[in-house]
N, C-alpha and C positions, 0 to 999 in steps of 0.2 A: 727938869727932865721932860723933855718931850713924848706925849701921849699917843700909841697907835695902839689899832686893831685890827686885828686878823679875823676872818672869816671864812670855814671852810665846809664844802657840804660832803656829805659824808654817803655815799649810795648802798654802802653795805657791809654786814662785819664778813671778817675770814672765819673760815671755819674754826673750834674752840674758842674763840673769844668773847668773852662776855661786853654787854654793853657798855658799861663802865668804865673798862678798859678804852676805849677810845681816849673820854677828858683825859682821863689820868695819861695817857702816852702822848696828849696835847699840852697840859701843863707840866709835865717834868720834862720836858722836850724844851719848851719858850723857857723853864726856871732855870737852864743852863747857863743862859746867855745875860737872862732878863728877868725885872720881876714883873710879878704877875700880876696885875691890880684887883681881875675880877675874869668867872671863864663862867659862861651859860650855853644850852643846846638850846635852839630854837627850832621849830619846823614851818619853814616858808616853803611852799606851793608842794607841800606833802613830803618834802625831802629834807630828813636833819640836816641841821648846822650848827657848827661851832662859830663860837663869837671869845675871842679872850681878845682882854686888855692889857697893855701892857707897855715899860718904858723905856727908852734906853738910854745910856749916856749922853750930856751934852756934849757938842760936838760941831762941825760945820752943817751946815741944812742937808746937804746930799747926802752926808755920812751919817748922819741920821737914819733917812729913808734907806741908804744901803743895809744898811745893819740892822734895819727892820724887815725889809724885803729877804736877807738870809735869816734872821731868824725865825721868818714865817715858812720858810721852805724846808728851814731845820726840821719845824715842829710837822711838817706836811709830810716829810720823810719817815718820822716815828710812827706819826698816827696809820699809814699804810702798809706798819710791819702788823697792824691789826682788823683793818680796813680799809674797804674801797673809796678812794675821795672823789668829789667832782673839783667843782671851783676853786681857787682860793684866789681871796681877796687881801691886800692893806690899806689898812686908812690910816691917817694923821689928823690929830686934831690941830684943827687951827681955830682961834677965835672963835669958838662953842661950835665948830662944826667940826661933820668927819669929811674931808675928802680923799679920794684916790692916792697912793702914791705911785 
């Protein structure tokens, strides 16, 4: 099963929502589709980020990265019934690296 990660920065909650709520509307969101391998916040240049891992079905290469790039938008769409997002990122692991997809 082919490994990607999503990354997304987060610039602010909505009003009522606690922090926590964010992951969790991040990973029940990506555990729809996918499983989840590992999800952390990180804060690069002052601004949270989500970082979840995650895999999907084997499959042709592009169908792959398609079904990773929706299910990273899935999860981009949950997280902002509770927060403000900036970026979102996917990766693919290839050969011990992450690159772009």
């Amino acid at each position: 099963m082919p490994s990607f990660q999503t990354k997304l920065k987060i610039t602010g909650l909505k009003p009522g929502n606690a922090p926590e709520s964010v992951m969790a509307a991040a990973v029940e969101a990506l555990e729809t589709r996918n499983h989840v391998e590992a999800n952390q916040l990180d804060i690069v240049g002052g601004v949270p980020q989500l970082s979840l891992r995650f895999t999907v079905n084997d499959r042709d290469y592009s169908g792959e990265n398609d079904e990773a790039r929706t299910s990273a938008a899935m999860m981009r769409d949950a997280v902002e019934r509770v927060a403000l997002t900036g970026s979102l990122y996917v990766l693919r692991r290839s050969r011990g690296r992450w690159a772009p997809v």
